[in-house]
C-alpha positions as CSV (number, residue, x, y, z in Angstrom):
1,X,106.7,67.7,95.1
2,X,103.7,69.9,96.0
3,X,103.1,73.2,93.8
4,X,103.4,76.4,95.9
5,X,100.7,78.4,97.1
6,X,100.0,81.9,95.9
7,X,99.4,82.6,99.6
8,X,100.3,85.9,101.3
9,X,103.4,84.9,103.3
10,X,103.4,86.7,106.5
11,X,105.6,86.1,109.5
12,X,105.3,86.9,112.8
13,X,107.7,88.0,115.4
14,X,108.1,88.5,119.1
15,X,109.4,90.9,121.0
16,X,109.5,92.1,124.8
17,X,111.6,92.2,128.0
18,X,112.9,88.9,129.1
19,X,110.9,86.6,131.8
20,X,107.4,88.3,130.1
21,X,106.4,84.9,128.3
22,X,107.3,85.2,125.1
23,X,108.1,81.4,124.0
24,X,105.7,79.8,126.7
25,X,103.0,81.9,125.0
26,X,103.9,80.8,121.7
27,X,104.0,77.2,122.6
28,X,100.5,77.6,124.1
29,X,99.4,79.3,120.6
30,X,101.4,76.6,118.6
31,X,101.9,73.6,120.9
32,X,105.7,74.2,119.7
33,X,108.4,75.0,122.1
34,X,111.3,77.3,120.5
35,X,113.7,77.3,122.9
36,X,115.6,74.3,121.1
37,X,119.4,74.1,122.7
38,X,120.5,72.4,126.0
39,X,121.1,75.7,127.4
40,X,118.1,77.2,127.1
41,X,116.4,74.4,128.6
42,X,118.7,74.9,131.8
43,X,118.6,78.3,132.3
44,X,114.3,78.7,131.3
45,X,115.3,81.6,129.0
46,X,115.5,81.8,125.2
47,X,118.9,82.7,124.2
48,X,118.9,82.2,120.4
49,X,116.0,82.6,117.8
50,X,113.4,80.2,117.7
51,X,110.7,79.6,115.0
52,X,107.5,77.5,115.0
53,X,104.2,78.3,112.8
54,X,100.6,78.6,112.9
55,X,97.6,77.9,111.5
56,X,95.3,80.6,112.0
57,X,91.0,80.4,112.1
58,X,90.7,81.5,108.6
59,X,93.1,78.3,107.4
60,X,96.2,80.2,106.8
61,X,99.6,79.8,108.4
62,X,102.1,81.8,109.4
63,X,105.4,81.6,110.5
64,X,106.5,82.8,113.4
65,X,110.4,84.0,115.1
66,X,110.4,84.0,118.7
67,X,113.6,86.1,119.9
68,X,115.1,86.7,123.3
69,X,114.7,89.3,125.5
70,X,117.4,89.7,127.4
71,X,119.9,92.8,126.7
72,X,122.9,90.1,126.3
73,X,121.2,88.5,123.4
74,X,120.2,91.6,121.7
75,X,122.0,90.4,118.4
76,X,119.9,87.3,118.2
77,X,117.0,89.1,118.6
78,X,118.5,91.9,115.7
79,X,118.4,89.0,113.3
80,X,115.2,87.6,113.6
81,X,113.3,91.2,113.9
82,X,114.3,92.2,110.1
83,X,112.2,89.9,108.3
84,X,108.8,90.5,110.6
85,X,105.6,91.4,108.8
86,X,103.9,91.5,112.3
87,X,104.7,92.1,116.0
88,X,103.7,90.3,118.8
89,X,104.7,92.9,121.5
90,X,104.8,90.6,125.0
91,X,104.1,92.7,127.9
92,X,103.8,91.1,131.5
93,X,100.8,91.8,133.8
94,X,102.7,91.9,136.6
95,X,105.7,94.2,135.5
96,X,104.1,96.0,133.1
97,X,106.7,98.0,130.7
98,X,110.1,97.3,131.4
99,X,113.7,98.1,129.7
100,X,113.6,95.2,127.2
101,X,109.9,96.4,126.0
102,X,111.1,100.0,125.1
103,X,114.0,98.7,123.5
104,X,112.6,96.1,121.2
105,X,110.3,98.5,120.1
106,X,112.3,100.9,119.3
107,X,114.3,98.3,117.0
108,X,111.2,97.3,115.4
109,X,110.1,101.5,114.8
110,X,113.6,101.7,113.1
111,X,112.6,98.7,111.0
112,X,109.7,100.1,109.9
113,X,107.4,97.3,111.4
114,X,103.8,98.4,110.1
115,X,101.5,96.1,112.2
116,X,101.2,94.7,115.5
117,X,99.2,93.1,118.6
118,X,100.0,93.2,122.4
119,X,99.7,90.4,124.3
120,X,99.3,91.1,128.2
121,X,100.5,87.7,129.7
122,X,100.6,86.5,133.0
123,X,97.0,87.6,133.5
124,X,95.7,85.4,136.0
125,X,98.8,86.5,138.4
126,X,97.3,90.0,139.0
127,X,93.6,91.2,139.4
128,X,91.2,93.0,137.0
129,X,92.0,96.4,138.9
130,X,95.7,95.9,138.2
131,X,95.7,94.9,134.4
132,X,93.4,98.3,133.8
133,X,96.4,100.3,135.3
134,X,99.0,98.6,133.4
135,X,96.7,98.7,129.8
136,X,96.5,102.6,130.7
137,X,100.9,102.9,130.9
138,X,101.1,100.7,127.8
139,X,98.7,102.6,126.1
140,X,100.6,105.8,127.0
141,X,104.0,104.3,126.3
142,X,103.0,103.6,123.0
143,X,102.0,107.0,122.0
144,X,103.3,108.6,118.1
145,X,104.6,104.2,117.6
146,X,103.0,102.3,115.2
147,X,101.7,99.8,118.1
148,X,99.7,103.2,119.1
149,X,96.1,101.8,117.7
150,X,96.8,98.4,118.2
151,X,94.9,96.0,120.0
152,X,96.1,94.6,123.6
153,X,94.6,91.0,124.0
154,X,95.1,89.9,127.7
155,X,96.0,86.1,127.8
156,X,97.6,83.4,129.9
157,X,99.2,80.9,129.1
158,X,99.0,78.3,131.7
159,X,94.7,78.8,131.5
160,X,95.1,79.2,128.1
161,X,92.7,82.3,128.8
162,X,92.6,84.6,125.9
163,X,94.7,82.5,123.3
164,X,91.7,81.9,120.9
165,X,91.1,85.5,120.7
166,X,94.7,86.2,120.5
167,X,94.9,84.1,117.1
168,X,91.9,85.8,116.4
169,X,93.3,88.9,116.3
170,X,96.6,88.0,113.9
171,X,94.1,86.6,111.4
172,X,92.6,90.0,111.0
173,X,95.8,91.7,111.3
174,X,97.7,89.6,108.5
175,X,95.0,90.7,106.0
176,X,96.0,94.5,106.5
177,X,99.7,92.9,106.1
178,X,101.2,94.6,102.4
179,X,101.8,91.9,100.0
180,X,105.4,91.4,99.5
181,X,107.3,92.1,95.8
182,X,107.8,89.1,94.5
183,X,108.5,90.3,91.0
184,X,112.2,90.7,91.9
185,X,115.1,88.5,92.2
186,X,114.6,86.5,95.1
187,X,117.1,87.3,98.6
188,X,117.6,85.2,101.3
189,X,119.1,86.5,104.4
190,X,120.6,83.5,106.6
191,X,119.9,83.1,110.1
192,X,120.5,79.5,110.7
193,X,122.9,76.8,109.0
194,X,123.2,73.1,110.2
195,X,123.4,69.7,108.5
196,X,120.8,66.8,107.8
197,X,121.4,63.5,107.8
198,X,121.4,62.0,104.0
199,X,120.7,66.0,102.2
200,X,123.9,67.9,104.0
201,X,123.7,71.4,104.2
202,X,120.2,73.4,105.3
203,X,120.1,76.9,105.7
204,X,117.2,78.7,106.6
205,X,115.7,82.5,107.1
206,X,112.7,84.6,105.7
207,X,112.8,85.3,101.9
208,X,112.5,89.0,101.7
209,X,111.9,89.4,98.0
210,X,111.4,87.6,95.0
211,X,110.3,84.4,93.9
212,X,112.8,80.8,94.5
213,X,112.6,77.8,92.6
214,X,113.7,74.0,93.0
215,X,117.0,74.2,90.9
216,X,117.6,77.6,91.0
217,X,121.1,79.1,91.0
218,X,122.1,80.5,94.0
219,X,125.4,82.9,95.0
220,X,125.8,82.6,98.5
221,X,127.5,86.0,99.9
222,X,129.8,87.5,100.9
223,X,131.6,84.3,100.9
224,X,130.8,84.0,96.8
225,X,129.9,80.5,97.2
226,X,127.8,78.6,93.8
227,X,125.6,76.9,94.4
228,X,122.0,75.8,94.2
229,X,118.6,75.1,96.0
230,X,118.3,71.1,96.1
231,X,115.0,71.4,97.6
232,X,112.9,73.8,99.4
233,X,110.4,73.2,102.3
234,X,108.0,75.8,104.4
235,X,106.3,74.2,107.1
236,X,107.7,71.1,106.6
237,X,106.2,71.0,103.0
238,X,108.4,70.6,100.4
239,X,107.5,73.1,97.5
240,X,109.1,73.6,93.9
241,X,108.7,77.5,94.2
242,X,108.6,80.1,97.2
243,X,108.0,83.7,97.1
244,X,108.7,86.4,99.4
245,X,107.2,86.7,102.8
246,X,107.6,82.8,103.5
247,X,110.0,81.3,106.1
248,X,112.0,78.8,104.3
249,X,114.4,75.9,104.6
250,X,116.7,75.3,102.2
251,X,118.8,72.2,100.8
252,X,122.3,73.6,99.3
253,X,123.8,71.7,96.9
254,X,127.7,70.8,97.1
255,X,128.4,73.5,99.9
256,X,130.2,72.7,103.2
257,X,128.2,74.0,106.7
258,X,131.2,75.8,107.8
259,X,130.8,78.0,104.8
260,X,128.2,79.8,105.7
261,X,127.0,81.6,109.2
262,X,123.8,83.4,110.2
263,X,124.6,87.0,108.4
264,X,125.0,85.2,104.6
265,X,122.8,86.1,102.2
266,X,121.6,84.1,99.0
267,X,120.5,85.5,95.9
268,X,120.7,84.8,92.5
269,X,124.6,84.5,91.1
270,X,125.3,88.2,90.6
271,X,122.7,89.9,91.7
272,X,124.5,91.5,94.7
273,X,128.0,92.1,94.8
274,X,129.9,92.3,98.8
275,X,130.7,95.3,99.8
276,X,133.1,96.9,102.4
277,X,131.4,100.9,102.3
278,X,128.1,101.6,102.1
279,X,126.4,105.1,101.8
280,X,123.0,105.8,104.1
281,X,120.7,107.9,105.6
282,X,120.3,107.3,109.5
283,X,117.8,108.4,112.1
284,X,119.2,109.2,115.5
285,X,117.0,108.0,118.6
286,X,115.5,110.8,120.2
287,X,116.9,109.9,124.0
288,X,120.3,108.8,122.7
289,X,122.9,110.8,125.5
290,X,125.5,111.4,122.7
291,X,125.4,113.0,119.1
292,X,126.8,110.3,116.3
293,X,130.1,111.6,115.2
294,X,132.4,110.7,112.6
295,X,135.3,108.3,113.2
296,X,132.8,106.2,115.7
297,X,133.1,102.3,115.8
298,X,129.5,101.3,115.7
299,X,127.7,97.9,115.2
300,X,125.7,98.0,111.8
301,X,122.7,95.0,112.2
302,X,121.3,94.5,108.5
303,X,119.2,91.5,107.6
304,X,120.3,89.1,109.9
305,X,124.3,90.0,109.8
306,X,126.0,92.2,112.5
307,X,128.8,94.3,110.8
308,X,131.4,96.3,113.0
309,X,132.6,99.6,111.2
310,X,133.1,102.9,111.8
311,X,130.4,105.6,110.4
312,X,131.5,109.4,108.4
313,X,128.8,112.1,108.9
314,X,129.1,113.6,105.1
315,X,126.6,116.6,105.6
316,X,127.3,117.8,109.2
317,X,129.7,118.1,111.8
318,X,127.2,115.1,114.2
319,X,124.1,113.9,114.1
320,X,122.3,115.0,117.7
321,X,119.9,112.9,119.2
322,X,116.5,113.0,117.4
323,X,118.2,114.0,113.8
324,X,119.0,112.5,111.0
325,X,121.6,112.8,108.1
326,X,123.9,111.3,105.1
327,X,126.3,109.0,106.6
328,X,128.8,106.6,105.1
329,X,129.9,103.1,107.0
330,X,133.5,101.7,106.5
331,X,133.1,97.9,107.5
332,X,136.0,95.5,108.5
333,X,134.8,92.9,106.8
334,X,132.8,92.7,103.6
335,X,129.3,92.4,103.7
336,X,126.1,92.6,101.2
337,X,123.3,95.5,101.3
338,X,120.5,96.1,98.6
339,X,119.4,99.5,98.2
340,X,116.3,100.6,100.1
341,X,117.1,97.9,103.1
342,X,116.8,99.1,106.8
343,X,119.2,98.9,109.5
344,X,120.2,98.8,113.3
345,X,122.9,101.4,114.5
346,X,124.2,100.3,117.9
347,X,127.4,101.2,119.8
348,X,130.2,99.1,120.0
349,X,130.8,99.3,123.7
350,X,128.8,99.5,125.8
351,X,126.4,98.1,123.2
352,X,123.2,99.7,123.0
353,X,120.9,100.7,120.5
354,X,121.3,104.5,119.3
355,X,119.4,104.7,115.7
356,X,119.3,103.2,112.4
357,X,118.4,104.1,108.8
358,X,117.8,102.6,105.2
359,X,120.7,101.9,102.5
360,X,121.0,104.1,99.3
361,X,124.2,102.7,97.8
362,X,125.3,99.8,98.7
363,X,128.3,99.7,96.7
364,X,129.4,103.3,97.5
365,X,132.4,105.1,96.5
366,X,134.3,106.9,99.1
367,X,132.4,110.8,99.6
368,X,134.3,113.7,100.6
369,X,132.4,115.3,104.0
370,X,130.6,118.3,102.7
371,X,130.5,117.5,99.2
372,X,127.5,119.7,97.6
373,X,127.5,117.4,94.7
374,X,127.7,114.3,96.5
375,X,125.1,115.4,99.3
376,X,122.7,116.3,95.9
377,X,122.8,113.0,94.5
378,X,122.7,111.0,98.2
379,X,119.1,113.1,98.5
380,X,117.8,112.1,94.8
381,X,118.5,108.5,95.2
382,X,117.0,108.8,98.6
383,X,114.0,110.0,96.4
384,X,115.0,107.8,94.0
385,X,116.7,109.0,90.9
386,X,115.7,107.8,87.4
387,X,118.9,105.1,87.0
388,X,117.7,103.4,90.0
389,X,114.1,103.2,89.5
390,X,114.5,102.3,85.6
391,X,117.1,99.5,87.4
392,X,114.3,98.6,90.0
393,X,111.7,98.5,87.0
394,X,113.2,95.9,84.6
395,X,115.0,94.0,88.4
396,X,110.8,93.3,88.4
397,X,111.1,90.5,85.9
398,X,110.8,89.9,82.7
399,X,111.4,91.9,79.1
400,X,110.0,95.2,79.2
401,X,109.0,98.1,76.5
402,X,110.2,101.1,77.3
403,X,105.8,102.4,77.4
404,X,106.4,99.9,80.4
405,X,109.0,101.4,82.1
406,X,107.7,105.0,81.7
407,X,104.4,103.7,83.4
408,X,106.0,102.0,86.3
409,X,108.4,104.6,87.2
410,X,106.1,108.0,86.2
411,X,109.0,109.7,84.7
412,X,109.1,111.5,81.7
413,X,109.8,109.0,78.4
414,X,113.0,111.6,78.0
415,X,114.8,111.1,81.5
416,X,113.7,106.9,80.9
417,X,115.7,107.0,78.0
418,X,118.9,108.7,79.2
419,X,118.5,106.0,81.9
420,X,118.2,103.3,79.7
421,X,121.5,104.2,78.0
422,X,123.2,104.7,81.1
423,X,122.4,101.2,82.4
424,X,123.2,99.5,79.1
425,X,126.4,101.9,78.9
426,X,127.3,100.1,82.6
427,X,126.2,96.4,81.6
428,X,123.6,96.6,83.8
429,X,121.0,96.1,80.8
430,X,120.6,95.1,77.5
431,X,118.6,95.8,74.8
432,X,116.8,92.8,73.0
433,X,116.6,92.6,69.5
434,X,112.3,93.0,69.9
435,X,113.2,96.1,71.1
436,X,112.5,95.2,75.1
437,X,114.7,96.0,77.7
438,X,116.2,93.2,80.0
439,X,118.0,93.8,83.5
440,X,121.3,91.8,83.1
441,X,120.3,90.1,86.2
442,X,117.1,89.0,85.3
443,X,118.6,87.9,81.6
444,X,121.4,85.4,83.9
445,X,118.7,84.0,85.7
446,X,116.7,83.4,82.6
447,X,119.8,81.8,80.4
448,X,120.7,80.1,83.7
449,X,117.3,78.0,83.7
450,X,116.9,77.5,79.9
451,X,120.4,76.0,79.8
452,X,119.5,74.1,83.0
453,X,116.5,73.0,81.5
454,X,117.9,72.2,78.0
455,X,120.6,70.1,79.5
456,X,117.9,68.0,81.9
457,X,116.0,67.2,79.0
458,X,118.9,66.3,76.6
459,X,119.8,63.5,80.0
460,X,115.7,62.7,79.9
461,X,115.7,62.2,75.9
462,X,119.0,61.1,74.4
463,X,117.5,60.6,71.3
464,X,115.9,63.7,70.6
465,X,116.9,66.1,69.4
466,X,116.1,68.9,71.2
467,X,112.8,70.6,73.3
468,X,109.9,71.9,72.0
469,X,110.5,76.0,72.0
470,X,106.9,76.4,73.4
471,X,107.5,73.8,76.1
472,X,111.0,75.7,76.7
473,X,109.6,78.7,77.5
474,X,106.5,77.3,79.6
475,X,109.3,75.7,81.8
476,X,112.3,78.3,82.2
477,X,110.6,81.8,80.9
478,X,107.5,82.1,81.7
479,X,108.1,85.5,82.3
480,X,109.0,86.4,78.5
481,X,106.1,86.8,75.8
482,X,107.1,84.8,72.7
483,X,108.8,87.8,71.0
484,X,110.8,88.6,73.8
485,X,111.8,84.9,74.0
486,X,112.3,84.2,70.6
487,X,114.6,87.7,70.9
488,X,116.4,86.4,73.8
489,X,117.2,82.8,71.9
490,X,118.9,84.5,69.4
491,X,121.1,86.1,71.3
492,X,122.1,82.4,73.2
493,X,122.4,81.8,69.5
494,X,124.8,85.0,68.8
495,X,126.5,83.8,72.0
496,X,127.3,79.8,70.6
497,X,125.3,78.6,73.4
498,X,121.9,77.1,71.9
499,X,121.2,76.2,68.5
500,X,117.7,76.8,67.2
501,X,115.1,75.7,64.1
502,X,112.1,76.4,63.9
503,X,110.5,75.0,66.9
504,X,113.5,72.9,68.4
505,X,115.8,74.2,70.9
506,X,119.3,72.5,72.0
507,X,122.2,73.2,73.6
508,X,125.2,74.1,70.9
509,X,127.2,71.1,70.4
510,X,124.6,69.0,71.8
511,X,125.3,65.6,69.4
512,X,123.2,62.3,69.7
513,X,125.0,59.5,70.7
514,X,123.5,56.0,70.0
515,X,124.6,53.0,71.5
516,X,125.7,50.2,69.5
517,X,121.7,48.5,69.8
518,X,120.2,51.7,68.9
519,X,122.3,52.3,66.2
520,X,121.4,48.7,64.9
521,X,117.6,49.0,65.4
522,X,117.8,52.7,63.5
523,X,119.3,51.2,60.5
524,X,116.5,47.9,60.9
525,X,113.6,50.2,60.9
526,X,114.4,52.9,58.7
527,X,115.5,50.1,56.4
528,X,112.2,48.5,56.5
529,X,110.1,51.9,55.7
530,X,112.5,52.2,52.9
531,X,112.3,48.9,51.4
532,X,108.3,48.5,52.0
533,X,107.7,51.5,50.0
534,X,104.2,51.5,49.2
535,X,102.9,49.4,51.8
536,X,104.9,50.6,54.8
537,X,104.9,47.9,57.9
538,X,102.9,49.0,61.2
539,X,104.4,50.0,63.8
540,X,104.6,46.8,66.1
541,X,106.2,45.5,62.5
542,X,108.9,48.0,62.5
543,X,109.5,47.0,66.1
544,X,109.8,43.3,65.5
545,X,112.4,44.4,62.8
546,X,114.8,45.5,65.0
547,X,115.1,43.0,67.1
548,X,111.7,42.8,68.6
549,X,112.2,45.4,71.5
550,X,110.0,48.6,72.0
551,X,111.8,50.9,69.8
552,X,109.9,54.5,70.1
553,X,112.3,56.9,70.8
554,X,114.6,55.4,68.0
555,X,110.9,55.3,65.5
556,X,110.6,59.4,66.9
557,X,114.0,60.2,66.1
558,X,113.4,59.1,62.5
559,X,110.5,60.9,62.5
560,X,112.4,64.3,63.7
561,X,115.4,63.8,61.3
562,X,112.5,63.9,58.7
563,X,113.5,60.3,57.3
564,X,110.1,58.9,57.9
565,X,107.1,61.1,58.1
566,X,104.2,60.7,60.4
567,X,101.0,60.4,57.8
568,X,98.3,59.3,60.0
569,X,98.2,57.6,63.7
570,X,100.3,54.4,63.0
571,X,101.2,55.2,59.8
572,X,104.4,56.3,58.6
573,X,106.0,56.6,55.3
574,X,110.0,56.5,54.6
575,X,110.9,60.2,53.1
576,X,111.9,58.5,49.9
577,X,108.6,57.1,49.3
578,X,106.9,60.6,49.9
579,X,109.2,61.9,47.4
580,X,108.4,59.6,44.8
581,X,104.6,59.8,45.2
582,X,104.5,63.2,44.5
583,X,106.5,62.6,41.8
584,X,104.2,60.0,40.1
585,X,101.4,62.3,40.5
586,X,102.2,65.0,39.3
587,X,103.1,62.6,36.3
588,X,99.9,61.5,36.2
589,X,97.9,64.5,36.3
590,X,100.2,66.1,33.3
591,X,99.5,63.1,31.3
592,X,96.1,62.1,31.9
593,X,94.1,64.8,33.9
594,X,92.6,64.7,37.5
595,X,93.3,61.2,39.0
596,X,91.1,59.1,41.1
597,X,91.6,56.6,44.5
598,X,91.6,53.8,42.3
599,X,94.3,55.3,39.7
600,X,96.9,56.0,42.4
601,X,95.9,53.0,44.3
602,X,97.6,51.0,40.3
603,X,100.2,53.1,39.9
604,X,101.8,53.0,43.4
605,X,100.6,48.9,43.8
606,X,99.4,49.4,47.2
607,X,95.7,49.4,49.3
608,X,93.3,52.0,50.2
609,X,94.5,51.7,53.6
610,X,97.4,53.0,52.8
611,X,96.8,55.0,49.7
612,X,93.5,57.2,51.1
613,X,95.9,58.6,54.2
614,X,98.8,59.6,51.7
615,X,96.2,61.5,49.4
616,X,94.9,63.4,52.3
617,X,98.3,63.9,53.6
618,X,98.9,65.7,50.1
619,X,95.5,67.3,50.0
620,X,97.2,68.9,53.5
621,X,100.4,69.9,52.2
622,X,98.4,71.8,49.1
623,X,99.9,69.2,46.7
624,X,96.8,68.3,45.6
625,X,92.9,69.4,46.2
626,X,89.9,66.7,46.0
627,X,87.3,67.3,43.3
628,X,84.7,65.1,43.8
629,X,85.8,61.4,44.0
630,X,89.5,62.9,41.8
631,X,92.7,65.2,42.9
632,X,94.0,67.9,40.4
633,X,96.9,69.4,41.2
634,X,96.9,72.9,43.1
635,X,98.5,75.3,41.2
């Protein structure tokens, strides 16, 4: 598989009244056409969410969401719109603004889209005169939006007039597109599930946050399925990692299709919990005809979900058109939320859109209307209160000091520490023996790939005993200095989970088990080291000894159980042997001074060949240091 890219990720989406182009424009951008399902073919009109990419002038590609426009599919277009880094705002020359136009952008205002073109299609229906009338209502429509500034690029896309410029355009606009944090856990809001001949399951969606890996464990929610990502593609490119921004497609392991439907969310195991009440502060639109009032049965559109529940005002009798305030939403069904996510308010029937908002708890406890206290701390997390950032800070990755911490938040060390303790008081985080803080999140993703990767490598190696702790923590915590890792070890230690020496790593329990034939050449070869003493056989010797066969992982386990010892390349000595020359030197030395080559070479009965490497070897291990052409022992 390919490495990722450290790319920006960007995606972008359309939006617009229905009949204005949309998905014939991006197929004359892309040469893809979105509208994928029978139906859509028969009726000309995009029903569901469609999604193609682009490769842009500068090299880069994006992805790209095409939605529908019509009013009856405005909870397809809800769950494409929330994971847009740029609009493509599809206005028709000939109609100008219409219903559809105002409403979209009002979703993607609540949304907090940042960036965005116009594209004026149908252009070569109308005349130059006509087009200059219509930029002038568009302009003033968009007045006090974030599309106010943008650019309007008139295209068409039967002449493919204006297409060039209109790629143009996104290329400069996707480098004023904020990168996206991908320091966090990774989350995955679902807006398509289907099967693929000879992988099964594929869901796919627009990663909103972190980074995910080939093998990673995924929770898929609120359904609290386990699971994990077989394989990952953007673009059709399969890629071992994927961080935040990208449209992916994703290969679940061992998980049915009817499962999961467009409103699941993946994330690592435990990271978010489902949730049934969720406290917010929402934004009433400023030409809604009715105040929001408690006890109202509303349509809640987060991610790519649509939740029905009914909404409590907690810090005023209704919220009037153009206002905002605290509210609470009881759903019927349970449903996942991270703090800081935005939302869609619209009205059950007749459904239309009348606000939205951004989550602060989304695991709330039930608040009393009125509540001083409660309305207090509602308006501090909507700051954000110390708990939460310190949580945010170490959710970032990684171990962290608490002179870490105390940067990254700007809070006073004092108020850090009391929300320190809080979180480990909760289980939220734990305290390393280094003296770095962990998020308990971040410390079950870590254990879950150094167990993962511990057990692939026990399967790879039978015969060794364990990995290299370097190695370990190059593949499965690269986010951990060595003290932090070598803190986090012993604690799988504490736990019974690894065992660890000095620079091995295994899984506890972990027992080599020899076949019958390996078992037979171990005996064979470290029979022949033994036996040879002196004059130890080569390699290919040892080979023919058991049986004639390449025997290197059973000549390497040997070496790792310290029963033969690796002297020089090729040359290795039984343990025994090593023993007993240092034995006879130090003999030698007590009894007739510093000994030469020639000495050693009587005493032991062997060659220079042999004998030079095995002095040196001593010389190494400060046995010994060379005088000259002699060795005298190092005291």
């Amino acid at each position: 598989m390919e490495a990722s890219s450290s790319t920006k990720h960007i995606i972008v989406g359309t939006a617009g009244h229905v009949d204005h182009g949309k998905t014939t424009l991006i197929k004359a951008l892309t040469g893809i056409d979105t509208d994928r399902l029978k139906e859509e073919k028969q009726r000309g009109m995009t029903i569901d969410l469609g999604f193609a990419s682009l490769t842009l002038p500068s090299g880069r590609t994006v992805g790209i969401v095409d939605v529908p426009g019509h009013e009856r599919f405005l909870k397809n277009m809800l769950a494409g719109a929330s994971g847009v880094d740029l609009a493509l705002l599809v206005i028709a020359a000939d109609e100008g603004v219409m219903p559809q136009t105002k409403e979209h952008l009002e979703i993607l205002q609540l949304l907090e889209t940042k960036k965005g073109v116009i594209a004026l299609t149908k252009c070569d229906m109308v005349d130059d005169d006509w087009i200059e009338i219509v930029e002038e209502d568009i302009r003033a429509q968009l007045v006090g939006t974030f599309l106010e500034d943008a650019p309007i690029v008139r295209v068409s896309s039967l002449t493919s007039a204006g297409i060039s410029e209109l790629a143009a355009t996104l290329d400069v606009l996707c480098d004023e597109v904020e990168e996206h944090n991908i320091s966090v856990p990774f989350r995955l809001p679902i807006d398509r599930v289907f099967t693929l001949t000879g992988f099964g399951t594929v869901i796919t969606g627009t990663l909103v946050s972190g980074t995910m890996r080939v093998g990673d464990a995924v929770e898929v929610l609120p359904q609290k399925i386990q699971t994990r990502a077989r394989q990952i593609q953007v673009h059709g490119r399969k890629l071992e990692e994927v961080t935040a921004g990208a449209r992916v497609a994703v290969n679940l392991a061992g998980v049915e299709t009817s499962d999961i439907e467009r409103g699941s969310v993946c994330a690592p195991p435990g990271y978010l919990k489902p949730s049934q009440l969720i406290a917010a502060h929402a934004r009433i639109l400023k030409d809604e005809e009715k105040p929001l009032r408690s006890k109202s049965r509303l349509r809640l559109h987060i991610g790519t979900a649509e939740i029905i529940g009914r909404v409590t005002v907690l810090d005023k009798e209704q919220i009037e058109a153009g206002e905002d305030g605290f509210i609470q939403f009881k759903a019927e069904e349970p449903f996942v939320a991270a703090r800081g996510d935005r939302f869609v308010l619209r009205s059950y029937s007749p459904m239309r859109v009348i606000g939205g908002g951004i989550v602060i708890e989304p695991n709330a406890v039930r608040r009393k209307r009125f509540d001083a206290a409660a309305l207090e701390s509602l308006s501090a997390k909507l700051q954000g209160d110390p708990r939460e950032l310190v949580e945010q800070a170490l959710l970032s990755g990684g171990a962290k000091s608490i002179a870490e911490i105390v940067k990254s938040v700007a809070l006073p060390e004092g108020e850090v520490n009391s929300a320190i303790e809080e979180l480990i008081s909760h289980k939220r985080a734990v305290k390393l023996e280094s003296g770095a803080l962990m998020s308990r999140v971040t410390l079950s993703t870590i254990t879950e790939r150094v167990l993962g990767s511990l057990a692939a490598f026990h399967k790879a190696n039978p015969l060794k005993p364990g990995q290299n702790k370097e190695e370990l923590r190059t593949v499965a915590a690269r986010g951990l200095d060595q003290k932090s890792f070598n803190a986090l070890l012993s604690l799988l230690r504490m736990d019974g989970k690894v065992a660890v020496t000095e620079s091995i790593v295994k899984l506890a329990g972990h027992d080599l088990k020899l076949s019958p034939e390996q078992e037979k050449a171990l005996s064979a070869i470290e029979a022949a080291y033994r036996q040879a003493k002196f004059n130890p056989p080569s390699v290919e010797e040892a080979y023919a000894a058991a049986g004639g066969r390449d025997s290197k992982d059973v000549l390497d386990l040997l070496v790792s159980q310290e029963e033969l010892l690796k002297i020089a390349e090729g040359l290795y000595f039984h343990s025994d042997t090593i023993t007993a020359a240092e034995g006879l030197i130090r003999d030698y030395v007590a009894k007739n001074g510093p000994m030469s080559v020639s000495a050693f070479r009587d005493i032991t009965g062997s060659s220079r060949r042999f004998i030079i490497p095995l002095l040196e070897y001593f010389d190494y291990k400060r046995v010994t240091r060379r005088v000259g052409d002699q060795r005298v022992l190092v005291k």
